[in-house]
C-alpha positions, 0 to 999 in steps of 0.5 A, spaced: 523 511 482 530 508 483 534 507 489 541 508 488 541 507 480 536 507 474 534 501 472 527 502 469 531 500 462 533 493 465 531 487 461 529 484 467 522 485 468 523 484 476 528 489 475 524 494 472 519 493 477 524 493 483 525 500 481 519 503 483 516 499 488 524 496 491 523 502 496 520 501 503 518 508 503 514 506 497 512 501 500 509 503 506 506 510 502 502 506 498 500 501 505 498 508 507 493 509 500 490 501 500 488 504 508 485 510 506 490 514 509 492 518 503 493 526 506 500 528 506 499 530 514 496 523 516 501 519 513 507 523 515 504 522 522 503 514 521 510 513 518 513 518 522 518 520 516 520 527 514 517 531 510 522 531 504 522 523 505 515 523 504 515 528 499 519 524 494 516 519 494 509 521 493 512 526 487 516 518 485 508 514 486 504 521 482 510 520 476 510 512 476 502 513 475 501 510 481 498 514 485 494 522 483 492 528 487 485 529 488 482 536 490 480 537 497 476 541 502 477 541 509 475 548 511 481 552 510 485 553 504 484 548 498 488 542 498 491 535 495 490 528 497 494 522 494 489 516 492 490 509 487 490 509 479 487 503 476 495 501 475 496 503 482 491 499 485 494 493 481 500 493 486 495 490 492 497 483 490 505 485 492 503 489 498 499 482 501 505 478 498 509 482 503 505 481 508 503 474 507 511 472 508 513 476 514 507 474 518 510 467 515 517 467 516 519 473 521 517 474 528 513 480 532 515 484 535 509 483 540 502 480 538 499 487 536 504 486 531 501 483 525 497 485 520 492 480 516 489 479 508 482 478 509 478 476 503 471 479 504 467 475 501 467 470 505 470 472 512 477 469 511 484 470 512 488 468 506 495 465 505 495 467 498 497 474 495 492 474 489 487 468 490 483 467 497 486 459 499 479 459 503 474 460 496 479 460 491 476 467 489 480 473 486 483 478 491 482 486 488 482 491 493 474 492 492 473 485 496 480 485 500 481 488 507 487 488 511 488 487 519 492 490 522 491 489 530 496 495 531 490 499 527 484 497 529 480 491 532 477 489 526 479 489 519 479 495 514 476 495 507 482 497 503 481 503 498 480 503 490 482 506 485 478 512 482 476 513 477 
């Protein structure tokens, strides 16, 4: 999904790479997904972001193979909600770099406004994207949660990808 140009063919793997997860729409969907916020409503809701926005670039996230549509019943007409692929979930160590960084280098709007990596194993918050700096292990989106104070009192459990 690119920005302003194609840079999907760059020799330059950040390019490529930039060219679908450089959007900040992007980004902050597939934050909404890692949540276990994956219904168009809810996360138009949560982003405050209009609808063809939004659509754009779930539509951008379901062709980069990021993301999938699974069926779902909530009583009324059958409908789709957006979870992680396997290639999707492998984006969780850019998601925390993001968020690693901005807690490091930029400063909150007020102290609700922060949100945290937390390896789940052992409890801790880490300052790392991919390895927990307290025990050295493997951050996966099956042992990371994120806390964010805006959202809940305690951290959440990030959700995987299905299978």
């Amino acid at each position: 999904m690119a920005l302003r140009s194609d840079w999907s063919q760059r020799t330059c793997s950040m390019a490529r790479g930039l060219d679908i997860l450089g959007d900040p729409w992007t980004m902050l969907v597939l934050r909404e997904v890692f949540f276990g916020n994956g219904r168009f409503d809810a996360m138009k809701s949560r982003l405050a972001v209009a609808d063809s926005v939004l659509t754009k670039r779930l539509a951008g996230l379901v062709e980069s193979g990021l993301l999938t549509k699974k069926a779902y019943d909530d009583g009324g007409r059958p409908r789709q909600e957006y979870v992680l692929t396997p290639k999707g979930e492998d984006a969780l160590p850019v998601l925390n770099a993001v968020a690693i960084w901005s807690e490091k280098h930029l400063p909150a709007p007020s102290e609700q406004a922060h949100m945290f990596v937390i390896h789940s194993g052992c409890g801790q918050r880490t300052g790392s994207a991919d390895t927990c700096t307290h025990c050295g292990e493997r951050l996966t989106a099956a042992n990371t949660s994120w806390h964010s104070l805006t959202r809940s009192e305690s951290p959440v459990e990030l959700a995987t990808a299905t299978a």
